[in-house]
LOLOPA-328706 format. One line per 10 residues: number of its first residue (from 1); for each residue x, y, z of C-alpha. Coordinates in pm, 1 decimal, decimal comma, always signed. Layout:
NUM) X Y Z  ...
***
This chain:
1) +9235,7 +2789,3 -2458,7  +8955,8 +2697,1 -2204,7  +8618,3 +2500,6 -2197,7  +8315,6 +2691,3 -2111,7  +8127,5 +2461,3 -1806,8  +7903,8 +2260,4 -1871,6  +7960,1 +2286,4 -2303,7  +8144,4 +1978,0 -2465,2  +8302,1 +2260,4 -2715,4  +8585,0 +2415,7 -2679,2
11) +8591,7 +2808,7 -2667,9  +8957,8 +2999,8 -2750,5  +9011,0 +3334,0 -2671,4  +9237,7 +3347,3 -2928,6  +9528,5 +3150,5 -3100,0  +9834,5 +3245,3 -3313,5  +10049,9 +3065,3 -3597,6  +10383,2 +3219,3 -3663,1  +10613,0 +3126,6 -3918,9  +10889,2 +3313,7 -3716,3
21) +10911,6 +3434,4 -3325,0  +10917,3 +3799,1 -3481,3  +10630,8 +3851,1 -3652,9  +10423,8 +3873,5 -3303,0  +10507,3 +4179,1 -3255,2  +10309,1 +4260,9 -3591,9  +10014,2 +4151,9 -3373,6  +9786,2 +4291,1 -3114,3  +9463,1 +4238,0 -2941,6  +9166,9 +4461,7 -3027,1
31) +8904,1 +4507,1 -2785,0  +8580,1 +4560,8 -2988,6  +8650,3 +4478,0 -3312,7  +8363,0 +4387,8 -3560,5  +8120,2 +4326,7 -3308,0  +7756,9 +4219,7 -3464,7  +7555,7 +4218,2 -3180,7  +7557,1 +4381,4 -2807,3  +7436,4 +4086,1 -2601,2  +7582,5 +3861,5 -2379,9
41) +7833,0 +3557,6 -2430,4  +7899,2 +3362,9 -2143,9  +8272,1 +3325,8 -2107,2  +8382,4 +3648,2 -2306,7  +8524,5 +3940,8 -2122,4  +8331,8 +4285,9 -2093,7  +7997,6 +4106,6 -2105,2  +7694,3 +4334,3 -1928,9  +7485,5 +4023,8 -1861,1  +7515,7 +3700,1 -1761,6
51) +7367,5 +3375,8 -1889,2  +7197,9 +3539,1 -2185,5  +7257,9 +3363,5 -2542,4  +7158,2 +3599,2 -2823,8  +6932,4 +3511,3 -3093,2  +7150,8 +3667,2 -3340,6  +7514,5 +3643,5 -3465,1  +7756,5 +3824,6 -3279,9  +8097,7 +3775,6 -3369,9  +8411,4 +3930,0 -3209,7
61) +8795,6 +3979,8 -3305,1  +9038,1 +3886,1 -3028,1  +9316,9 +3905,3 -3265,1  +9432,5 +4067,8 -3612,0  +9747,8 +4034,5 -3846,1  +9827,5 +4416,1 -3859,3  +10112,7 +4425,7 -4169,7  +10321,0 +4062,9 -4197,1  +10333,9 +3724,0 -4117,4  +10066,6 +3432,0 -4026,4
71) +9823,0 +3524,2 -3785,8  +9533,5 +3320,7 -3694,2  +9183,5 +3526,3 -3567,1  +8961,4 +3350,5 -3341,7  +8605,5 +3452,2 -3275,4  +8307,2 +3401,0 -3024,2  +8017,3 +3265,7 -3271,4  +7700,2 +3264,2 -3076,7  +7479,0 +3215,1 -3398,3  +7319,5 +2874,7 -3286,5
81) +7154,2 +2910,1 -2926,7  +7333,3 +2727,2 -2615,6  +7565,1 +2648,4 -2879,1  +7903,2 +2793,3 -2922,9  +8156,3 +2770,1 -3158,0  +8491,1 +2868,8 -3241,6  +8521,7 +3027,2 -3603,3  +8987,0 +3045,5 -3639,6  +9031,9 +3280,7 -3893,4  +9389,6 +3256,8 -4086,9
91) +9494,2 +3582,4 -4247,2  +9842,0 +3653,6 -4447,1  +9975,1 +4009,1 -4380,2  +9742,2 +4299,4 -4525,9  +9575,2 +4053,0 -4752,8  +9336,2 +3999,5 -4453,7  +9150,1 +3670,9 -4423,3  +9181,6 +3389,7 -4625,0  +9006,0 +3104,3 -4485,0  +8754,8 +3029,0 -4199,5
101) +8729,8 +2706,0 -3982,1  +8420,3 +2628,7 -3752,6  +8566,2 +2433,0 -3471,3  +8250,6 +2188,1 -3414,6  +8263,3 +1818,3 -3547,9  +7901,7 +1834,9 -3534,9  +7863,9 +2121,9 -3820,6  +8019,6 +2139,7 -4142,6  +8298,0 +2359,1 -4220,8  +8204,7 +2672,3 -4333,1
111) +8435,9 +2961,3 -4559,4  +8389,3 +3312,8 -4575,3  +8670,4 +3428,7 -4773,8  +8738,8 +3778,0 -4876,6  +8670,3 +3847,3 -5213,5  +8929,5 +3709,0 -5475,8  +9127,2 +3948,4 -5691,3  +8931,3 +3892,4 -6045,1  +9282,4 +3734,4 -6175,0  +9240,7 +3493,2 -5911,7
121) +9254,6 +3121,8 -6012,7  +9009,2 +3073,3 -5731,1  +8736,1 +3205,0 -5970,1  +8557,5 +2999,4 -6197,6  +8240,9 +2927,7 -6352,2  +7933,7 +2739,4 -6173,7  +7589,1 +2646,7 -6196,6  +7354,5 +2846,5 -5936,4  +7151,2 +2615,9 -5721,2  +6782,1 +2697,2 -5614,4
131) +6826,0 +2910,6 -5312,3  +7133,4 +3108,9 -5531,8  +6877,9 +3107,4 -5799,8  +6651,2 +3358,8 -5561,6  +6905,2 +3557,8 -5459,0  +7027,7 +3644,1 -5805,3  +6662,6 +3693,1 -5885,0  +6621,6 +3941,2 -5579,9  +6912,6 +4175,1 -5666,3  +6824,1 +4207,8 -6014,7
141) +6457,9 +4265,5 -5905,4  +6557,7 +4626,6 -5904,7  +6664,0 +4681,7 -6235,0  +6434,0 +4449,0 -6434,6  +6053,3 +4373,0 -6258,5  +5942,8 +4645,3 -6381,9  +5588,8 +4724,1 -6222,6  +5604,9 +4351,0 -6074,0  +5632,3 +4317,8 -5685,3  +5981,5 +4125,0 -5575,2
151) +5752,0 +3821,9 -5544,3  +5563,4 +3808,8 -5872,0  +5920,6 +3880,6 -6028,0  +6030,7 +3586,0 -5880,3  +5749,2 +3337,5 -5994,6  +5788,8 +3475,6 -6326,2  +6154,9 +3398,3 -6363,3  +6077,0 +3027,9 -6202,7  +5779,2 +3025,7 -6436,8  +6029,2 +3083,6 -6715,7
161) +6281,4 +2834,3 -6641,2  +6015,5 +2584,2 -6742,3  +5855,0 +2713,7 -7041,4  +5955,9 +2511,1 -7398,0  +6211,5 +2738,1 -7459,2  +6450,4 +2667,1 -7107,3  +6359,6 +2284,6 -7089,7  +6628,4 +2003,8 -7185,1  +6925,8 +2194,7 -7121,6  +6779,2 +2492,5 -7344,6
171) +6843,5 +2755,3 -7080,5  +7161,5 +2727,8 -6865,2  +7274,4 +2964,4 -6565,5  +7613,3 +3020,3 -6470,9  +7755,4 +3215,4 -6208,3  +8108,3 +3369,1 -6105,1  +8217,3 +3182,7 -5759,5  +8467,1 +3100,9 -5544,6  +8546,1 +2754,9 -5612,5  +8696,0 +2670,7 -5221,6
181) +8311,8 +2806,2 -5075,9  +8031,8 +2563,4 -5076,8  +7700,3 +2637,8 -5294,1  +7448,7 +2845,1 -5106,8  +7760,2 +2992,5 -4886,2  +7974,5 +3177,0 -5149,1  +7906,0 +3516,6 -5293,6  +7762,5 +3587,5 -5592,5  +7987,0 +3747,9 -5790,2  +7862,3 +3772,6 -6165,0
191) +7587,2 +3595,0 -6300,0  +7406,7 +3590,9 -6620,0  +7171,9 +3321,6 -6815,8  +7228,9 +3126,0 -7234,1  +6998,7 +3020,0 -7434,4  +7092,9 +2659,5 -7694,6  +6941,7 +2734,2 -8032,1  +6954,9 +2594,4 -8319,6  +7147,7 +2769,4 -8650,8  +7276,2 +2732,1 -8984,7
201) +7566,5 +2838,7 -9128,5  +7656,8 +2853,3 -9555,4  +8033,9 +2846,7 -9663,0  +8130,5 +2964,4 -10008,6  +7998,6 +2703,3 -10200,6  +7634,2 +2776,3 -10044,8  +7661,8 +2469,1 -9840,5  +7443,8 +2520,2 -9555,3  +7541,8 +2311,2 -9218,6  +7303,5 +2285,0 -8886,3
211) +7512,2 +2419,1 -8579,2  +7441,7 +2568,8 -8225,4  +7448,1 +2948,4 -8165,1  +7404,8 +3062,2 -7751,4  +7231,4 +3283,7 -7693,8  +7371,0 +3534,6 -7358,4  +7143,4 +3711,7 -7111,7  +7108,8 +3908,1 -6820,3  +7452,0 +3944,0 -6749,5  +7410,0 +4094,9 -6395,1
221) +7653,3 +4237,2 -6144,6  +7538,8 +4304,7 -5791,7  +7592,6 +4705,2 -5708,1  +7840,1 +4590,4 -5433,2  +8069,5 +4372,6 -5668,4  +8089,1 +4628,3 -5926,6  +8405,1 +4808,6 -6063,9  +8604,2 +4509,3 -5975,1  +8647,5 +4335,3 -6275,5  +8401,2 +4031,2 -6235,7
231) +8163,0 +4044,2 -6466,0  +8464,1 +4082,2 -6748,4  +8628,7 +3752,9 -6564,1  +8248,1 +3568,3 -6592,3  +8253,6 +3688,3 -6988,5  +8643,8 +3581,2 -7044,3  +8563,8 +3231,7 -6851,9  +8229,4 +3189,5 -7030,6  +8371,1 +3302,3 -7348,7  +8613,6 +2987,5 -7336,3
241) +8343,2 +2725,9 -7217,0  +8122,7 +2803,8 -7481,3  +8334,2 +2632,8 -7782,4  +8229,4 +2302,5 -7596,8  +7896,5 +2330,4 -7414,0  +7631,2 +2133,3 -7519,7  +7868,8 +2035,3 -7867,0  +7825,3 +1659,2 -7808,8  +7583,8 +1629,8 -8073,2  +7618,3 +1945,7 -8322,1
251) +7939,1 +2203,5 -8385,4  +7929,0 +2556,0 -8231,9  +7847,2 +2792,4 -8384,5  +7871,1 +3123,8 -8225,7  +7724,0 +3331,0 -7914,5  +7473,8 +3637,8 -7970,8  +7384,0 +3910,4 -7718,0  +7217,8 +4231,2 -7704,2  +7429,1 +4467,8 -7513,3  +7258,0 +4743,3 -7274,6
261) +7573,0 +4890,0 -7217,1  +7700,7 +5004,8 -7533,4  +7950,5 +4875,4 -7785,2  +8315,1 +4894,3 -7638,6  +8277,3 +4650,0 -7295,3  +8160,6 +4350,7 -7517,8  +8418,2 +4413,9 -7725,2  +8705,2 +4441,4 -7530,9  +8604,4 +4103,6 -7432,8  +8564,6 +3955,1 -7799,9
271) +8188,4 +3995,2 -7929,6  +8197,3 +4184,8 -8240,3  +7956,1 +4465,5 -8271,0  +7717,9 +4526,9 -8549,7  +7542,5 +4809,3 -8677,1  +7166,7 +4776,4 -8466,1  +6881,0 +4971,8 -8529,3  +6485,5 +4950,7 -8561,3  +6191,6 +5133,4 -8645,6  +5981,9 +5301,8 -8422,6
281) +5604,2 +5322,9 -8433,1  +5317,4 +5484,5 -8245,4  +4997,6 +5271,7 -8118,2  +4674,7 +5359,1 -8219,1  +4379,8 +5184,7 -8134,2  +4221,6 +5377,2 -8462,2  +4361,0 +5161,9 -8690,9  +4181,3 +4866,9 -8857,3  +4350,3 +4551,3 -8975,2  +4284,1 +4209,3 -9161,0
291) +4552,1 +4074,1 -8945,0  +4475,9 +3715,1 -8782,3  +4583,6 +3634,6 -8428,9  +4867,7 +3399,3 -8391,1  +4846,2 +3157,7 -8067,1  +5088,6 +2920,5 -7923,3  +4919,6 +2637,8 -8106,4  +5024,3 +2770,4 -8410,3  +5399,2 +2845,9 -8361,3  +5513,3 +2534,5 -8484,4
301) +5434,9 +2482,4 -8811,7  +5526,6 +2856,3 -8862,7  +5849,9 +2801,5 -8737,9  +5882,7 +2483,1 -8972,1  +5804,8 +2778,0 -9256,7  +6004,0 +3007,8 -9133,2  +6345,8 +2710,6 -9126,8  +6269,6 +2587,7 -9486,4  +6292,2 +2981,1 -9595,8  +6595,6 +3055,6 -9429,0
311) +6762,2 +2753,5 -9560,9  +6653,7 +2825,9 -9858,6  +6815,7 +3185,5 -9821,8  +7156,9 +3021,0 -9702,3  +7177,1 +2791,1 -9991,7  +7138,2 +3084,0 -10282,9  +7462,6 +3287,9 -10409,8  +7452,9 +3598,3 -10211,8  +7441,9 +3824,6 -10441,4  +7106,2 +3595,2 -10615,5
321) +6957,7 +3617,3 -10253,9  +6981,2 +3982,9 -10172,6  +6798,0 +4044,5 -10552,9  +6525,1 +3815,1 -10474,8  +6472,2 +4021,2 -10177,6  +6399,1 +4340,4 -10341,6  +6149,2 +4192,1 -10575,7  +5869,5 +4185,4 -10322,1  +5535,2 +4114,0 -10425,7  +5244,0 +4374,6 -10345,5
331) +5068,2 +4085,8 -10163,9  +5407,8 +4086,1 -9931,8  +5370,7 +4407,3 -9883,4  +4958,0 +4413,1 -9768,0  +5019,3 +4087,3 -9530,6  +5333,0 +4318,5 -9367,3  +5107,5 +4636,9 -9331,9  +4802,1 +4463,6 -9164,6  +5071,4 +4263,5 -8918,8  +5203,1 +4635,7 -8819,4
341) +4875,3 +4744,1 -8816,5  +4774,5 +4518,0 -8599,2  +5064,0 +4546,9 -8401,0  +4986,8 +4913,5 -8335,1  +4653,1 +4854,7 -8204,7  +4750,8 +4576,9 -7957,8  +5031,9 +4809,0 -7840,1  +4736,8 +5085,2 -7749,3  +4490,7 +4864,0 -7578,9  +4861,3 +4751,7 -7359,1
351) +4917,8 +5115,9 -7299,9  +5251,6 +5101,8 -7460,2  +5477,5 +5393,0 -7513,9  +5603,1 +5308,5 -7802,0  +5612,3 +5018,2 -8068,1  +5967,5 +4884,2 -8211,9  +6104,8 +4676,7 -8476,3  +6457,8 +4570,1 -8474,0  +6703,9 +4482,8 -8742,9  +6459,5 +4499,9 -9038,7
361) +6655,6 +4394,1 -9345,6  +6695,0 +4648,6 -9666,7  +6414,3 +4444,2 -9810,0  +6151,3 +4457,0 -9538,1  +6280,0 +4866,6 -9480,8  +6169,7 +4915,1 -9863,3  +5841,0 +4751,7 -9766,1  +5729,8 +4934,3 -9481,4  +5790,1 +5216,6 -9691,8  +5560,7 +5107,5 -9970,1
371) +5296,1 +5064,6 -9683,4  +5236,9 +5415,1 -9644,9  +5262,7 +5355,3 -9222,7  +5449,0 +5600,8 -9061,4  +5806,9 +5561,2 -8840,4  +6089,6 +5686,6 -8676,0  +6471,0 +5540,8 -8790,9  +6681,1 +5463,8 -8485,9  +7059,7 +5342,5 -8508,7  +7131,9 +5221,8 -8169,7
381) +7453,1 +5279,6 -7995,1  +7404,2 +5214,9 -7613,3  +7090,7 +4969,8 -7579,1  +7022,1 +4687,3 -7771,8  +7328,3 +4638,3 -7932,9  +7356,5 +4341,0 -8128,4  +7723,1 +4151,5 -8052,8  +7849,5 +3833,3 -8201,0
***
């Protein structure tokens, strides 16, 4: 070990812990081992120049556990300008790495661990913070903006997280970390997003009782985690948090997601499937339709509606209920046809592809049919698929 003149901070070429004299021999020096950058460090041996401080990280191995024992890996870090550190790498046989140590009282310590095995009780579930927030947000920019620029993706999901819907602990996030790395320094592994809403469940006796259901989304895996088993460790670690989240004032219920994936990954992991399919209709900006526009300012006292009827439902013998709904009325059946009329000339004037309803009931099937309006049937079985 040696101090570089003139710099308060000590600089190691390299270091080694042993737990016996023999396993140095499992050890040897490497001359240009994961080098970032080709520019100078003062002090380090083979440099072209002298005096020159890259702006950029360069990091280089001195030493490397090859098959057993302890060793300990020291490295040149020449991130911060005129500023050098010593990052002491401790690695167990060919499990490579396992911690990292910045040797500079005046910086926190920092961690880049390999990745965990997925069995690894160093995994467990967290809450993303801001900056983690955007990065999720960029790598799943890919798959789900759409014709949005990475930017206006991201404003829209911030945009979101604010709406009604998310506020007041409605929307949570929760990511798959390593708990021993700090937020905003540990990988990604898994992420996905749930949604607090409110249900009702009936027991035998038709009693109906208010409960929580969660609702899961965008369960996302980065393309360079994949086939590792993380997102299945997020869902099994999730899986057993939800029973109590958010519980301190009303019983859970159950969780609810739409699979894109198909049936068997969800449930391997415990959501049931169910049978999921919709009706398919074309947009035409032909049609005509009594239909009324519905605006934000009116959602609530349809949704007050719309909770006294499905109470109502709950509450009835099942066997009364599914009767009732067979007996629809023709004026049922006009309201329905100029909503999916409606619906097909809004889809036109968006330039949609294609209009779809999912999950109508028997009852709302046999009414569509009375309307004369034509559709396509579609049973899912690899997007949308409804999982309990």
């Amino acid at each position: 070990m040696g101090k570089e003149k003139g710099q308060e901070k000590t600089i190691g070429i390299f270091e080694i812990q042993q737990q016996t004299p023999k396993q140095i021999k499992n050890l040897r020096v490497l001359e240009k081992q994961e080098a970032r950058h080709s520019g100078a460090v003062p002090g380090l041996p083979g440099s072209p120049h002298n005096n020159v401080y890259p702006d950029q990280p360069m990091l280089k191995t001195v030493i490397k556990t090859m098959k057993h024992g302890v060793a300990t890996r020291t490295f040149l870090d020449t991130t911060h300008r005129h500023n050098l550190d010593v990052l002491v790498v401790q690695g167990l046989g060919d499990s490579g790495a396992t911690s990292i140590e910045r040797k500079n009282d005046n910086m926190s310590s920092i961690n880049h661990s390999p990745r965990p095995d997925t069995r690894s009780p160093r995994l467990h579930l967290a809450h993303p913070t801001d900056q983690e927030n955007i990065e999720i947000w960029k790598v799943t920019s890919d798959a789900w903006k759409d014709c949005l620029s990475v930017d206006m993706y991201i404003k829209e999901a911030t945009y979101l997280m604010a709406v009604p819907l998310a506020r007041n602990g409605g929307m949570s996030q929760w990511v798959l970390v390593d708990k021993n790395l700090p937020p905003d320094q540990r990988p990604l592994l898994a992420s996905c997003e749930t949604f607090r809403k409110r249900s009702w469940i009936s027991d035998s006796a038709c009693s109906v009782t208010e409960t929580i259901t969660h609702g899961v989304a965008s369960v996302f895996t980065d393309a360079k985690f994949r086939g590792q088993g993380y997102a299945s460790r997020l869902m099994t670690e999730f899986a057993a948090k939800l029973h109590t989240w958010q519980t301190e004032m009303t019983e859970w219920a159950a969780s609810i997601h739409f699979s894109g994936i198909g049936k068997e990954f969800y449930s391997n992991l415990g959501w049931h499937a169910f049978p999921s399919h919709s009706l398919e209709f074309e947009p035409s900006a032909e049609e005509l339709s009594a239909a009324v526009p519905i605006f934000a300012a009116d959602l609530e006292q349809l949704c007050e509606i719309d909770e006294v009827l499905a109470r109502k439902a709950l509450s009835a013998p099942s066997t009364v209920a599914k009767n009732k709904a067979l007996l629809e009325s023709d004026l049922q059946v006009e309201v329905l046809q100029a909503a999916l009329l409606a619906a097909k000339i809004e889809a036109a004037e968006w330039e949609l592809h294609s209009l779809k309803l999912w999950g109508p009931s028997t009852a709302v099937q046999e009414m569509i049919r009375r309307t004369g309006i034509e559709y396509r049937y579609e049973d899912r079985e690899k997007e949308g698929i409804c999982s309990l």
